[in-house]
C-alpha angles and dihedrals in degrees: 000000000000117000104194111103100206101080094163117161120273091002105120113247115207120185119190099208098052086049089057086046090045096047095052124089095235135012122177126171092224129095122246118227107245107216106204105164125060126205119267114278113276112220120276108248101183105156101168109085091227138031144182098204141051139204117205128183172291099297133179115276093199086065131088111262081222092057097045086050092057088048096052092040083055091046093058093048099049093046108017101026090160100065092041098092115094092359114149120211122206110187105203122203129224126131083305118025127225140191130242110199116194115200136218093205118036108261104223116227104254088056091061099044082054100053088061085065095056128085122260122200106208108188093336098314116112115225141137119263135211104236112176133167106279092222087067128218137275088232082056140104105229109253100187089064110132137155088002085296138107123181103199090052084086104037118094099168104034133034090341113176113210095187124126109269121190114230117290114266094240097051094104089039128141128197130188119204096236099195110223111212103242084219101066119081094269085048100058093041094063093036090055101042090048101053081042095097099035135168103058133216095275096053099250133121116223125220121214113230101161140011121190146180122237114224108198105154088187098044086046088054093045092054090054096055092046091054083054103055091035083056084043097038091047096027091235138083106269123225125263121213129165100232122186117244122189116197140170096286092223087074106039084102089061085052097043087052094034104024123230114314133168119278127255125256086227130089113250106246120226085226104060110106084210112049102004122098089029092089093244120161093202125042123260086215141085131257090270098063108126088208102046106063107116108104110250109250119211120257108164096296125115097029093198096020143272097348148123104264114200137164151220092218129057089219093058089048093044086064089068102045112101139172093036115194104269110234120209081236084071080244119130129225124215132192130208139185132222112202136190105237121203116201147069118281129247131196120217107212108202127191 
């Protein structure tokens, strides 16, 4: 709405409010709900006698992450002045926001069940605070779970999580393969995006033979939820892409039941009846396997970490697709997935 009076043809019209509007990353008209309690601090759990990192909440939503991260860093130098130095404070937001603290010197156990004893300022108020070991408890009920999913359930070396997780959604999970024609409208989309970016690396020129839906009622229904806590989490509706991931084609059966999820910091172990003789490098399997225990060692694989890795392009994907189904002809047969991504983009910028 504009608030000048004088709207003659071909005269330029400025408004100052619509500029500021216009200026901003996101408007809405609607008002956002201003959270300003917390519940009441649930018990600090912490089992290991020592930990690197600390969990520390709940904490206002209504107040600056800057200014929560100067309180807790305040916090640590008045009642625990020894691990201050270094420590590194992430503030995460929900409907109530927290703060993960990640220390230079191992904090020991006595010491963090004390600190829930001390007194916090948090933007000038004075109030305890539940502060707990980051890496949970196995007396503990995960708190990280979300979207069925925890991501330190399968780390041993690096932000491991030893809390008590309830069975994956999808464990009991069935897919069914829904082949799309290549000759109806889906069909030729996907056809023409993927050859797009032929050849390959490799040189070579791939050939579709078969497209086909995955039907995953549990993973559907997953996604959904997950939609639903990122619009919540970032207060605005996230993007959706269809992004390209190539795998080791022995396991594509265990993606198509659980879905993509991060890979794991352990060797997989020959031994292991569920992730050895597949020629993995990580372990399909959580913390608590008794096989998979060796540290997984670097050797050119996950570029930028543990991560998914996924692309805009079938031939960087292709680069990652391995034990291909061998053909009498002396051909191989590769298999890809296309997978509807949720999020904002970021761009890595190297030197």
């Amino acid at each position: 709405k504009f608030r000048q009076n004088c709207y003659s043809s071909g005269s330029r019209t400025l408004d100052g409010d619509l500029l500021r509007v216009l200026a901003l990353p996101k408007w809405s008209t609607k008002v956002e709900e201003v959270v300003t309690w917390i519940p009441r601090n649930r018990p600090c759990e912490m089992m290991m006698p020592k930990t690197n990192a600390l969990w520390m909440g709940f904490l206002h939503a209504n107040v600056d992450d800057d200014r929560l991260q100067a309180d807790v860093i305040a916090f640590f130098k008045t009642h625990a002045a020894a691990y201050a130095d270094g420590i590194r404070v992430h503030i995460a937001s929900g409907k109530f926001k927290k703060a993960h603290v990640e220390l230079q010197t191992e904090i020991p156990r006595n010491l963090v069940h004390d600190l829930n004893r001390r007194t916090f300022v948090e933007n000038g108020q004075q109030r305890q605070i539940c502060v707990d070991d980051a890496h949970g408890s196995p007396s503990q009920r995960c708190p990280r779970w979300i979207a069925g999913f925890c991501r330190g359930r399968n780390l041993r070396f690096t932000h491991s999580c030893w809390c008590k997780h309830e069975a994956r959604p999808t464990e009991g999970a069935r897919y069914s393969l829904v082949t799309i024609e290549r000759s109806s409208a889906k069909g030729h989309e996907i056809e023409a995006k993927f050859l797009q970016s032929a050849p390959f690396h490799d040189g070579s020129r791939p050939s579709i033979v078969r497209i086909a839906a995955i039907q995953n009622d549990t993973l559907s229904r997953l996604h959904e939820e997950y939609r639903q806590y990122l619009r919540n989490k970032n207060k605005e509706e996230p993007s959706v892409r269809e992004l390209y991931h190539g795998t080791n084609n022995n396991i594509l059966d265990v993606l198509y039941r659980h879905g993509l999820q991060p890979p794991s910091d352990t060797a997989a172990s020959e031994m292991c009846p569920a992730s050895g003789g597949k020629g993995l490098c990580t372990t399909l399997c959580n913390n608590d396997c008794r096989h998979c225990k060796e540290r997984h060692n670097w050797n050119k694989c996950h570029m930028f970490g543990l991560g998914i890795y996924l692309a805009d392009l079938s031939q960087k994907s292709h680069r990652y697709c391995s034990m291909p189904e061998q053909l009498p002809s002396g051909r191989r047969r590769f298999r890809m997935v296309i997978c509807s991504v949720l999020g904002r983009g970021l761009e890595v910028a190297g030197h």
